[in-house]
C-alpha positions as CSV (number, residue, x, y, z in Angstrom):
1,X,243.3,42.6,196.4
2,X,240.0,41.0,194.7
3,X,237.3,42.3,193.6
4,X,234.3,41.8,195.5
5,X,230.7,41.0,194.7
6,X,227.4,40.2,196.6
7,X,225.5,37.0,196.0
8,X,222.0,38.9,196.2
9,X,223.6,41.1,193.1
10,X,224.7,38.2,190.9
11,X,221.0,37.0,191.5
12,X,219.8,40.7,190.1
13,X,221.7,40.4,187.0
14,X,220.4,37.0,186.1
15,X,217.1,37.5,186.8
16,X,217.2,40.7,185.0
17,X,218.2,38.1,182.0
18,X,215.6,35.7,182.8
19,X,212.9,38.1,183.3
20,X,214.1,41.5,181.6
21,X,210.9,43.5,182.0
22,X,210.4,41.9,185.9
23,X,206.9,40.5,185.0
24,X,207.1,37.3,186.6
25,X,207.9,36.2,190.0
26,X,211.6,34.2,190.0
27,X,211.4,31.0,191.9
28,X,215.0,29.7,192.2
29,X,214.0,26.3,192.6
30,X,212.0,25.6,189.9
31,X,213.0,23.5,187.0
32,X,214.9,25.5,184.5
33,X,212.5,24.1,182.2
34,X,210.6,26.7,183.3
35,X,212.5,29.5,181.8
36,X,213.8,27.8,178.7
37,X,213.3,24.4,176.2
38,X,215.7,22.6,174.3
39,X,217.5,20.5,176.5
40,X,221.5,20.9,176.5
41,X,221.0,22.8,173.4
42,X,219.4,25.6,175.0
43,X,221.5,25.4,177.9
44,X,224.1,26.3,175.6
45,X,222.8,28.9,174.1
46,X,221.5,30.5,177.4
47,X,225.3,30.3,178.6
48,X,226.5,32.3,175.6
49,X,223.2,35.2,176.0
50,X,224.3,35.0,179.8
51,X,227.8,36.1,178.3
52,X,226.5,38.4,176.1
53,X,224.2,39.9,178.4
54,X,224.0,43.5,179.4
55,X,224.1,42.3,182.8
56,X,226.9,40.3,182.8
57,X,229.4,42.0,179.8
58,X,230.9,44.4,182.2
59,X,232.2,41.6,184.1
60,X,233.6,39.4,181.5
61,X,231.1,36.3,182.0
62,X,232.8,33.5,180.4
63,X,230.5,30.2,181.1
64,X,231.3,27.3,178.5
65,X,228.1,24.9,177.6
66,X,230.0,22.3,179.9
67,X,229.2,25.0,183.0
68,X,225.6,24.6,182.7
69,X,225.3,21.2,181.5
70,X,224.4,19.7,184.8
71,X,221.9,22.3,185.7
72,X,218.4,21.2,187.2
73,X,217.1,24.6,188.4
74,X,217.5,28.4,188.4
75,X,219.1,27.6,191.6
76,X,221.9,25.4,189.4
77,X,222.6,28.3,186.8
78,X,223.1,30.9,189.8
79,X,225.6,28.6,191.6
80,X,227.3,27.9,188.5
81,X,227.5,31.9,187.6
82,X,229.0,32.7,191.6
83,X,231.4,29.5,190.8
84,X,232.7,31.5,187.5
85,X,233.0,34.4,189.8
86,X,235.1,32.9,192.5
87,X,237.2,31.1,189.5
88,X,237.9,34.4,188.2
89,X,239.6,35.4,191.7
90,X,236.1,37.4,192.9
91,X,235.1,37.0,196.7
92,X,231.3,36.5,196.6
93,X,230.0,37.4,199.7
């Protein structure tokens, strides 16, 4: 039997990352460019906070640099987190 886990809540816990206190609005689509600067260097190191995260730790978030690397949008780093999910035998509903 797997584990199962709603989209809507994997988009809670990384917007709780992105925006911890809830000040801003989250717009999926925008650039991630938005959120952070750095270019594949900070994709990298958002990867390994998205690991380390509160959020995520309980779950065992494993994303490598090479998960985000094609990421154009918030969008792109949530579809990449709910891949990791299915990849680790979760349904995502």
């Amino acid at each position: 039997m797997s584990d199962t886990i709603q989209a809507t809540a994997i988009a809670a816990l990384l917007g709780g990352v992105i925006d911890p206190d809830g000040s801003h609005q989250i717009a999926w689509d925008d650039p991630i460019g938005r959120y952070l600067s750095g270019g594949a260097g900070a994709l990298a190191a958002l990867a390994a906070k998205l690991n380390r995260s509160q959020e995520f730790q309980g779950y065992g978030l494993a994303l490598g640099p090479q998960d985000l690397a094609e990421v154009e949008t918030l969008r792109d780093v949530l579809s990449a987190i709910i891949r990791w999910f299915q990849e680790s035998g979760w349904v995502v509903r």
